[in-house]
N, C-alpha and C positions, 0 to 999 in steps of 0.2 A: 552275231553272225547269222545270216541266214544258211540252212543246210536241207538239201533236198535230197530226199531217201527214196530210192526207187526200188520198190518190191511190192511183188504179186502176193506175199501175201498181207491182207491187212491186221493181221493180232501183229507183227512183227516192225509193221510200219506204226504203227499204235503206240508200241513199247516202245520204239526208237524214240515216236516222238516225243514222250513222254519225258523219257531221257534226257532228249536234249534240251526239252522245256525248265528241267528241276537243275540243269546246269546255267543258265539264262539266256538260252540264245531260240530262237527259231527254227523251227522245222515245218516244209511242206511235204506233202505223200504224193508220189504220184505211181499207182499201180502197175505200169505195164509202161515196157520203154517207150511207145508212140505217145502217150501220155507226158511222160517225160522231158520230150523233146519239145513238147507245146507249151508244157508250163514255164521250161528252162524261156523260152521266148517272152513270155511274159511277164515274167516275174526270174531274173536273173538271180542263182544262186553265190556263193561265196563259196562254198563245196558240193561235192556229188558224192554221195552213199549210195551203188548203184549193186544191186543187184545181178550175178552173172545171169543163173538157171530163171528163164522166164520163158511163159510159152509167147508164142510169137516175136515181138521184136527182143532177143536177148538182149543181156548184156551188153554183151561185145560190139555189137552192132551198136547199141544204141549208143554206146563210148566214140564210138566210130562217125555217126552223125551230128554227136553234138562236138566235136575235136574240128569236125570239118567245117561245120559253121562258127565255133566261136574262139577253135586254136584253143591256147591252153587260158584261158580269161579267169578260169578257176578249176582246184584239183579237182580230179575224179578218181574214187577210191571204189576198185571192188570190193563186193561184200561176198564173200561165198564158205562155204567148208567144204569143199570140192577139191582135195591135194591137184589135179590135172587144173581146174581152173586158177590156181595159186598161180602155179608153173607159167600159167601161159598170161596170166595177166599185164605183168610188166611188158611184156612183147607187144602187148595189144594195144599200148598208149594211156595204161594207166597209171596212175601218179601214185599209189600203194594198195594197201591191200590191206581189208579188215578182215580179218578170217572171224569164221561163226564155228562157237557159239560165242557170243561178245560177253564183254563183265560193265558193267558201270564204270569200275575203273579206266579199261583199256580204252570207252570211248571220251571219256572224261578227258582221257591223256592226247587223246589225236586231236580232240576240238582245240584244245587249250593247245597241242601246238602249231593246229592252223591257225588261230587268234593269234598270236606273236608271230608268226610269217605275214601275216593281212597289216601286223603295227609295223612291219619292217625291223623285225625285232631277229636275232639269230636263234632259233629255235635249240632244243637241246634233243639229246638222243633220246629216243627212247624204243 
């Protein structure tokens, strides 16, 4: 799977992707949601790890521009440790929510079960 992680800052986009390299799948970085929305154009993702608290285009906006250009083509997951940004995520058209500070495991478990949603497979709770 390809997985695009959107945050300002780079140690955490670094870690992510590292992450997601030692599990087998692909990650791209893009620092700031305008960045985001250009790469999403070029290089379509399979998921979105997207960063609320960003200075300039947040979050939420940026969830908001790329939903309007591409509808739902693929989930978009906030990332925040924000309790107010938790709350208002789902309202805001996102598809769940990685709260921080993350484990290996807990992203381990969300790839693995957007990979079985992408085979058409019924995913299990977690």
């Amino acid at each position: 799977m390809r997985i695009l992680i959107v945050d300002d800052r780079p140690d955490v986009g670094f870690l992510m992707t590292n992450l997601i390299a030692q599990i087998g799948h692909e990650a791209c970085v893009a620092t700031s949601g305008s960045a985001a929305v250009r790469l999403v154009a070029e290089l379509p993702p399979d998921v979105v790890l997207l960063d609320i608290q960003m200075p300039g285009l947040n979050g939420y906006e940026t969830a908001r521009r790329l939903r309007d250009r591409y509808g739902r083509q693929f989930p978009i997951f906030a990332v925040t440790a924000d309790p107010v940004d938790i709350s208002l995520a789902h309202q805001c058209g996102f598809d769940g929510i990685f709260a921080k500070p993350f484990s290996v495991m807990k992203l381990t478990a969300l790839v693995s079960q957007l990979e079985k949603q992408n085979r058409g497979c019924q995913p299990a709770a977690w």
